[in-house]
NUKOLLUM-18392 format. One record per residue (C-alpha): residue in three letters; x, y, z. Coordinates in steps of 0.5 Angstrom, whole numbers, plus 500, padded with zeros to 3 digits. Layout:
<atoms>
 type  px  py  pz
  ala   X   Y   Z
...
</atoms>
This chain:
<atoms>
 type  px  py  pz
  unk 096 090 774
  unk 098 096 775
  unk 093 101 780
  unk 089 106 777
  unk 090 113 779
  unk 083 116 782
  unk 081 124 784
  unk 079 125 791
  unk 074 128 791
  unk 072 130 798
  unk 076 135 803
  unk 077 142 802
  unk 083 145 801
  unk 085 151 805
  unk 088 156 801
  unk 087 162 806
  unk 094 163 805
  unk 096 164 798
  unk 099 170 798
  unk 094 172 791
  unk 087 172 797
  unk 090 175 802
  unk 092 181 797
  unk 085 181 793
  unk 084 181 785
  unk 083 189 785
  unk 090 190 789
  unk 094 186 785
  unk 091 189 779
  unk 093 196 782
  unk 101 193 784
  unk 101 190 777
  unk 100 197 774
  unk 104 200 778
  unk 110 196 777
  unk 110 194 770
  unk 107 200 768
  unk 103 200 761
  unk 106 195 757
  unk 104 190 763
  unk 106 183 764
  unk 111 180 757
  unk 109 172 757
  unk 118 172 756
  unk 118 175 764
  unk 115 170 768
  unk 119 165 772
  unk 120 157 769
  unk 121 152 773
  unk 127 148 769
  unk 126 141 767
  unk 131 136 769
  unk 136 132 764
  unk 139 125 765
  unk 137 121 771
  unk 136 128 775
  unk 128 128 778
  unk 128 135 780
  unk 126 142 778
  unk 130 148 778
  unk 126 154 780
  unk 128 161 781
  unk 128 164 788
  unk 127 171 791
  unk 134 172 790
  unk 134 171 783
  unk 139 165 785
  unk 136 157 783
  unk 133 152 788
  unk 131 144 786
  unk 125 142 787
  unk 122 135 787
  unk 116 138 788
  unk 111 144 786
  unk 104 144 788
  unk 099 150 787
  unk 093 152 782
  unk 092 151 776
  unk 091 158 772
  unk 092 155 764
  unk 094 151 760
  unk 095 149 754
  unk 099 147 748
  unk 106 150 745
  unk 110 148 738
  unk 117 150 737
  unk 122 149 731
  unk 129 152 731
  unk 134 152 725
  unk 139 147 728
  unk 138 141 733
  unk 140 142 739
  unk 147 143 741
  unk 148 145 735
  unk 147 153 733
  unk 146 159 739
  unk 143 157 745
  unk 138 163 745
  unk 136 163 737
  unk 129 164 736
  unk 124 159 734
  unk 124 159 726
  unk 116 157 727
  unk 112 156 734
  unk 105 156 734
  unk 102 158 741
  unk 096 154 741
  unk 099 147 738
  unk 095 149 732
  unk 097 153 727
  unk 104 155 727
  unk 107 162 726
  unk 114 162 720
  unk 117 158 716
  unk 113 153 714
  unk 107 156 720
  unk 100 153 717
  unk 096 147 720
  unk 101 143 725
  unk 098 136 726
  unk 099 135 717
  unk 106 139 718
  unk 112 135 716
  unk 116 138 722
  unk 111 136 727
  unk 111 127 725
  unk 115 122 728
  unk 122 122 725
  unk 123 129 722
  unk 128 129 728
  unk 134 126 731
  unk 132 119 733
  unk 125 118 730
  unk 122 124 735
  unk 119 131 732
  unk 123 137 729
  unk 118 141 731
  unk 118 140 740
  unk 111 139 742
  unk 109 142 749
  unk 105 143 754
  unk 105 150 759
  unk 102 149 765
  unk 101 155 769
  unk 101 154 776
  unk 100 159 782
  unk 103 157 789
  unk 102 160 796
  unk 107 165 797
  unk 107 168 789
  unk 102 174 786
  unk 105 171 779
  unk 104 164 777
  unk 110 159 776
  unk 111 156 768
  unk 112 149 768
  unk 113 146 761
  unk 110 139 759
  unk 116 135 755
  unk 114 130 750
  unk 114 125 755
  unk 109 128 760
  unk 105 129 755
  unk 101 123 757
  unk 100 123 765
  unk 098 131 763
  unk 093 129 759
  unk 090 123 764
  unk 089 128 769
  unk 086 133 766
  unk 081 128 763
  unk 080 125 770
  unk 078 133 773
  unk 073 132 768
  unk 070 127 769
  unk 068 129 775
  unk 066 135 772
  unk 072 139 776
  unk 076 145 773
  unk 083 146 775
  unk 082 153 779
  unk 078 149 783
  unk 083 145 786
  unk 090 145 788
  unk 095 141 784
  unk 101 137 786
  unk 107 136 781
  unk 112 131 781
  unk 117 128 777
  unk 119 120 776
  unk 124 117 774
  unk 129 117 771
  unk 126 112 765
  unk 128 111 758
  unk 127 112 751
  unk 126 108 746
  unk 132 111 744
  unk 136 110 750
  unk 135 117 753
  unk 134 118 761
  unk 129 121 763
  unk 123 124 768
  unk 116 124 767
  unk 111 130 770
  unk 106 127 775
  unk 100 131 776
  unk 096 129 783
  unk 090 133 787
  unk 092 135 793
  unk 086 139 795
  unk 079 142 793
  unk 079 149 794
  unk 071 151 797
  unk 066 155 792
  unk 068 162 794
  unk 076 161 793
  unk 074 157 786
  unk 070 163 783
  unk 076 168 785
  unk 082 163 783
  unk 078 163 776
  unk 077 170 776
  unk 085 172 776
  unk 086 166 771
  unk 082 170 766
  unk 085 177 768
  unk 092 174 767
  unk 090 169 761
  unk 091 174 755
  unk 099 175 758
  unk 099 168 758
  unk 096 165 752
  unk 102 168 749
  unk 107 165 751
  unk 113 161 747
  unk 117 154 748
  unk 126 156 748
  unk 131 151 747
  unk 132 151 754
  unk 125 148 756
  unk 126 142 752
  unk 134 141 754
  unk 134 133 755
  unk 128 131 753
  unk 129 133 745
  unk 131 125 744
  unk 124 122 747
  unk 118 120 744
  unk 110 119 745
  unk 108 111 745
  unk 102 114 741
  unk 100 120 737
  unk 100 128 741
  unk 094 129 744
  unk 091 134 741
</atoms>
């Protein structure tokens, strides 16, 4: 029988050197401004870590010098997260790598185009609308996550198949009535597994690793809050989904 994963709850994580605390709320609203400038953050600019395809289990993250760097591993806060819809003209493969959406929905919700309306009864949302009995219409999840040496967090898209351990973390945090901007999170991908359509794969793993103390909490909660309307708005691509178009939930999405 396998063995149920539980949250820690005890011990406290020190954060004292997440750049964000060592900066402080109003500095870096101030550098925001000055180096954005009115328009702010737009939701396209923030740095994704790029999801595996194949047997690989690691991301590809951008580095400091605009180069790219594989990880195994990302750990940090979680600012938000939420549920992203998206449906191209063509599949995948098929068409313009960097074609826009024909309707995307940033809540998972309600989508925005051709057809746009209510997902979950949308006939692009359901088992079999795509290739190899998955959906036309890629269910995601964006999960925002802000590590120790960055003011802006990292965008890690959930495909399909981590749709599940996300939504077992989030349910265990609340049942110990802990919010993601209390604690600092750990991020890993196992695998490779296999589809039901014989795809490889990996699955996201979301792990506690820490709680932050009352006073670290309240201010994490606080910049989450501040940057929560740039990343309400943010959009699933064709690359966010790339090799994990052809898998496919054992149960119904998890709205």
């Amino acid at each position: 029988m396998a063995k149920k994963k539980s949250i820690v709850v005890s011990g406290d994580a020190d954060a004292s050197s997440y750049l964000v605390l060592q900066t402080g709320l109003d500095e870096v609203k101030d550098l925001m401004a000055e180096t954005l400038g009115e328009e702010g953050l737009a939701p396209h600019e923030l740095d994704r870590a790029g999801n595996p395809s194949g047997k690989s289990t690691k991301w590809s993250i951008p580095t400091v010098e605009g180069e790219e760097d594989t990880v195994g591993e990302i750990e940090g806060v979680i600012l938000f997260h939420k549920f992203n819809r998206s449906r191209w003209e063509h599949e995948y493969g098929k068409g313009e790598a960097d074609a826009m959406p024909v309707c995307s929905s940033v809540d998972g919700r309600t989508g925005v185009g051709n057809p746009g309306g209510n997902c979950k009864n949308c006939p692009f949302a359901q088992f079999g609308s795509g290739p190899n009995n998955s959906q036309a219409c890629k269910l995601t999840k964006h999960v925002f996550i802000l590590r120790e040496d960055e003011l802006l967090p990292l965008l890690v898209v959930l495909t399909v198949s981590s749709l599940k351990n996300a939504k077992a973390y989030f349910r265990r945090l609340l049942s110990h009535q802990i919010r993601p901007t209390q604690v600092i999170t750990k991020l890993n991908l196992s695998g490779p597994h296999k589809s039901k359509s014989g795809f490889d794969h990996a699955k996201a793993e979301l792990s506690l690793a820490g709680r932050l103390d009352e006073e670290t909490a309240q201010k994490m909660k606080d910049y989450a809050e501040y940057l929560k309307p740039w990343l309400q708005a943010t959009v699933t691509t064709r690359e966010d989904v790339e090799g994990d178009g052809e898998t496919q939930l054992d149960e119904e999405p998890p709205y």
